[in-house]
C-alpha positions, 0 to 999 in steps of 0.5 A: 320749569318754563315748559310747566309754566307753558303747559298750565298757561301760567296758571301757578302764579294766578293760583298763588297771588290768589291765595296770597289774596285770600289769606289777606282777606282772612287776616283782615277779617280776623283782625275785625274780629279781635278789634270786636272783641277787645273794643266793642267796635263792629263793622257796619254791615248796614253802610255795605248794601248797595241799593237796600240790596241784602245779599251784600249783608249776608255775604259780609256776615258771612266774612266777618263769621270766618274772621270770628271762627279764626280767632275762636280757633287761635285762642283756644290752640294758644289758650291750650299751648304751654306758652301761654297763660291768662292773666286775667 
């Protein structure tokens, strides 16, 4: 294993402790995202441009889509599971 970890230069724990980062990144955005819709309470992406700068905007929008796309995809697997129900 140590001569793996050589040949990659370390590269499987960089790999790793990026993904750990990214699906961090994902759940938070999700939570975001069911926060929304639970609360009405959204993320002010206005507070997040630097110097009027827009792309930061986009970039955020672009975050918060994915938790949104998430939670869409959560709901409608659990919503067509057998475990469970709507109460509402």
């Amino acid at each position: 294993m140590v001569f793996l970890n050589l040949l990659t230069f370390g590269l499987w724990g960089k790999l790793g402790r990026l993904t750990h980062y990214a699906v961090d990144a994902v759940l938070i955005s999700t939570i975001l995202a069911g926060m929304r819709r639970s609360t009405g309470l959204t993320f002010n992406t206005e507070r997040v441009s630097v110097g009027g700068d827009k792309e930061a905007n986009k970039w955020v929008d672009k975050y918060l889509g994915v938790g949104e796309w998430v939670m869409d995809q959560s709901v409608a697997i659990a919503g067509s599971s057998g475990w469970f129900h709507r109460t509402r």
